[in-house]
LOTORDO-140773 format. One record per residue (C-alpha): residue in one letter; x, y, z. Coordinates in steps of 0.2 Angstrom, whole numbers, plus 5000, padded with zeros to 4 digits. Example, Ala and Ser with C-alpha at 12.3 -4.5 7.8 and 13.67 -1.06 7.14 Angstrom:
<drenkols>
A506249785039;S506849955036;
</drenkols>
This chain:
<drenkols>
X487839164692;X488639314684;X488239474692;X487139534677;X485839374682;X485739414701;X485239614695;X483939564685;X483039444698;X483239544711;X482439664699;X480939544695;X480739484712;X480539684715;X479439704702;X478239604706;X478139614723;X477839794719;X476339744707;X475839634721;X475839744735;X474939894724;X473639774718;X473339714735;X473139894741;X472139954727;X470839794730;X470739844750;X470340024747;X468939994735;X468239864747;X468339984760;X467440134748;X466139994745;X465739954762;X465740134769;X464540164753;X463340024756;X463340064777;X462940234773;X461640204764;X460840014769;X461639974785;X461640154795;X461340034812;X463240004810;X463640184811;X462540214824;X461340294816;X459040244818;X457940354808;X456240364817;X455440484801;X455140654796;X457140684798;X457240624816;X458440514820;X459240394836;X461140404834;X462640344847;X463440494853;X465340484856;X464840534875;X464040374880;X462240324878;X461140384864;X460140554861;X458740584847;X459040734834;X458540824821;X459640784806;X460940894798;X462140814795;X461640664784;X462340554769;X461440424761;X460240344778;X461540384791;X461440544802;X463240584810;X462540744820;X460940864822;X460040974832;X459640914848;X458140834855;X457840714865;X458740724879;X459040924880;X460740974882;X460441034900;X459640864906;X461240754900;X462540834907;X463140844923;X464241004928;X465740934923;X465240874909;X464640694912;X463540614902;X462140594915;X460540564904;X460240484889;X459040384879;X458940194882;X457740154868;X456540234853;X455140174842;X454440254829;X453040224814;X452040324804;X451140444816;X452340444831;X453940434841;X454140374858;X455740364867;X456340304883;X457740384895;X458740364910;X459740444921;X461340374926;X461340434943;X459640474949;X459040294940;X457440394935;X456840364918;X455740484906;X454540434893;X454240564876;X452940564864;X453240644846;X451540644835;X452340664817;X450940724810;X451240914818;X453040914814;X453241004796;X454841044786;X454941224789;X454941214807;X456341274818;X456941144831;X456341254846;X454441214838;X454841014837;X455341024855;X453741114861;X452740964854;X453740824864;X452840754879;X453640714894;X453240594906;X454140544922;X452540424926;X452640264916;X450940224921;X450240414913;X451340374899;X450440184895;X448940284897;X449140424884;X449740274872;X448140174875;X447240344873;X448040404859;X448340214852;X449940224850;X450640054850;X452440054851;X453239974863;X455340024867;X456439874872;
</drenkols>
């Protein structure tokens, strides 16, 4: 082989590895801008993120455990981040910053929200109700969190469901 010949394949061979490795690159990226689309806006369970209506959502927080928030931050049907509600801020950490509190499980349909959490070191578990019929766009979080019930009974919260047939169970 004359010098010229090994060149010119070494060339090609370049070439179209080049051509392969940038095609391959180009298809794995807009795969990847597919899936992040389509999970953003029909899969948000895969990112963590439950809407339970009127902008209230259950999202997995980087801390451990889940909390329930008022969505602000929001593209497509996944929330990344909001304005606390269920649990407050005071009730799920410890002083040191733990997460101490958080919520096992939510439900929600037209008319309400009930949640369920638990305390990882107590053990005890609280029960919320959300009528979604009082919460209004225009409302500040503050408002929202003055219509949650609180229950510490499970027995007083079964009953308020039955009374208020609410029938919604959390796993």
């Amino acid at each position: 082989m004359r010098t010229t010949e090994i060149v010119e394949n070494i060339v090609k061979y370049f070439g179209k590895t080049t051509l392969v490795f940038s095609l391959g690159i180009i298809i794995v990226s807009t795969c990847l801008a597919l899936f992040l689309f389509i999970s953003n806006w029909w899969l948000p369970e895969l990112n963590g993120s439950y809407c339970l209506g009127k902008n209230i959502y259950m999202i997995d927080w980087d801390g451990g455990g889940r909390i329930i928030v008022r969505g602000t931050s929001v593209e497509g049907n996944t929330c990344y981040g909001g304005e606390r509600l269920i649990p407050l801020y005071e009730e799920q950490y410890d002083t040191i910053g733990n997460v101490v509190e958080y919520v096992e499980d939510a439900a929600s349909n037209e008319n309400w929200i009930v949640a369920r959490t638990n305390n990882k070191i107590t053990r005890q578990r609280k029960y919320y109700i959300l009528d979604k019929k009082t919460i209004f766009d225009k409302m500040s979080t503050e408002e929202i969190i003055k219509k949650i019930e609180c229950f510490t009974d499970s027995i007083l919260f079964a009953q308020k469901c039955s009374k208020e047939n609410i029938n919604l169970e959390t796993k």
